[in-house]
N, C-alpha and C positions, 0 to 999 in steps of 0.2 A: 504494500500500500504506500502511496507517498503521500507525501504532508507537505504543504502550502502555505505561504504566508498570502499577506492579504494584497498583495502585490500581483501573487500567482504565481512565485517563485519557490521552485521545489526547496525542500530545506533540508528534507532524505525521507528515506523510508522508514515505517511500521513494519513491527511484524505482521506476520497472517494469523487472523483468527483461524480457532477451530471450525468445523464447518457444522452447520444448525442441523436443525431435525427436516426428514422428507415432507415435503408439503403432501394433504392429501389428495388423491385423486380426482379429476375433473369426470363431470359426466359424461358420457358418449354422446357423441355427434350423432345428425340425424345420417340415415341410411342415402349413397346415393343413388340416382334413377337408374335402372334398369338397360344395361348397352342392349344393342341390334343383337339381334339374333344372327349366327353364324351361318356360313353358307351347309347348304344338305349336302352330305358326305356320296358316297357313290352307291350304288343298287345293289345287290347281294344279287348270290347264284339262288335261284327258284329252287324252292323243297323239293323233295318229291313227292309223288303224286300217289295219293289215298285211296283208299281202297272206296271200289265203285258204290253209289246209291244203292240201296235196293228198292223196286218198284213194287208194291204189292198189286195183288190179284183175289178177289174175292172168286171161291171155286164153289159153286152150289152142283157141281154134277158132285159124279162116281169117279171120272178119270181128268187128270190135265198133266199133258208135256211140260216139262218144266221150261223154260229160255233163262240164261244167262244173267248174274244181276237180281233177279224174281224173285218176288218171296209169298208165297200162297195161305191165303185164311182156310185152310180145309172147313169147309161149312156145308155138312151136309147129313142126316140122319145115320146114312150108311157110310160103310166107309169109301174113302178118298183117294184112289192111288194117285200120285205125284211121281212121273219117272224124270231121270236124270236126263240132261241134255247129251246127244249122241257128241257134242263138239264141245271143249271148251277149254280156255286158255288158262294157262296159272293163276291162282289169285281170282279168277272168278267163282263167285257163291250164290247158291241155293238154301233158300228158307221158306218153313212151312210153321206154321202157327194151327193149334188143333181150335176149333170155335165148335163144330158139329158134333153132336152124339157119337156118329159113326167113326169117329176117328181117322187115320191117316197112315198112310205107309208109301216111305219114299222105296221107288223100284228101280234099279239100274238097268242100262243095258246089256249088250255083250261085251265081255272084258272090263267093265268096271267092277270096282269096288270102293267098300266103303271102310275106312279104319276109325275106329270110336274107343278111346284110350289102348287097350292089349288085346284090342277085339275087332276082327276084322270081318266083314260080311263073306260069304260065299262069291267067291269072284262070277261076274257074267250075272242071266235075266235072272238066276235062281235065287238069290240075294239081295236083303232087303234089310230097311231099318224102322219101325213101325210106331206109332204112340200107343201107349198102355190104357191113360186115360185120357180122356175129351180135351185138355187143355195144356197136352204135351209139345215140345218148342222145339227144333231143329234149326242149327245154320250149318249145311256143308260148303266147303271151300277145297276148290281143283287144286291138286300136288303136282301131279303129273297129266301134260296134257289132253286131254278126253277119259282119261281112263282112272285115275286114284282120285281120290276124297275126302277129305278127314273131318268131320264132326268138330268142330270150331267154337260151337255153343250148342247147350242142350238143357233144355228146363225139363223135369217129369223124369218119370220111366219110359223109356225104350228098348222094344224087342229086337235084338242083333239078328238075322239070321243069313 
């Protein structure tokens, strides 16, 4: 520190005090506004692509071919045969929903089969997989093309045969 006469002439220095206590804290300021939004980054590569709709079908006969994708209300006193589609690619599936008395039994054709956990249908027309009661639920889904199937979802009991 320096010392002054009244002239304004230094005369020499003080020492240095000790240094005082911290002042306390000031409030916070208010928030500033909100910058521009950044530009949008670049597009990603497309998912892949999901397993198909299923389109239902209300079945009041005895018999219906199945197509592709489909999935059938068996509704009808008697029962309902539902046969598999002669053609079909991987990944595509077949469902049947039981609504009628008569119940429902999906039928393959020749060379197909159906597998339902450790249990496989009789390969070919002889082979079948059927509802027990009235309001039994199948989704089968193509393995191999035209020809394997596997039971995918199943609500109720069903007959393997």
């Amino acid at each position: 520190m320096k010392i002054y006469n009244t002239d304004g002439m230094v005369l020499g220095f003080g020492e240095t005090g000790a240094t005082g206590p911290t002042g306390t804290t000031g409030t916070i300021g208010l928030t500033g506004p909100t910058g521009t939004t950044g530009p949008t980054g670049p597009t990603g590569s497309a998912g892949p692509t999901g397993a198909a709709e299923i389109t239902w079908n209300d079945v009041t006969g005895t018999s219906q071919a199945a197509a592709v994708n489909n999935g059938y209300v068996a509704n009808n006193a008697g029962l309902v045969t539902v046969t598999l589609p002669a053609t079909a690619a991987v990944g595509q599936a077949v469902a049947i929903s039981g609504s009628g008395a008569g119940g429902w039994k999906l039928a393959q054709n020749a060379s197909q089969l159906i597998n339902f956990l450790a249990v496989a249908t009789t390969a070919g027309t002889g082979g079948y997989i059927s509802s027990v009661t009235r309001y039994d639920c199948i989704v089968v889904r193509c393995i191999v093309a035209n020809t394997t199937w596997v039971v995918e979802q199943a609500v109720g009991t069903l007959e393997v045969m």
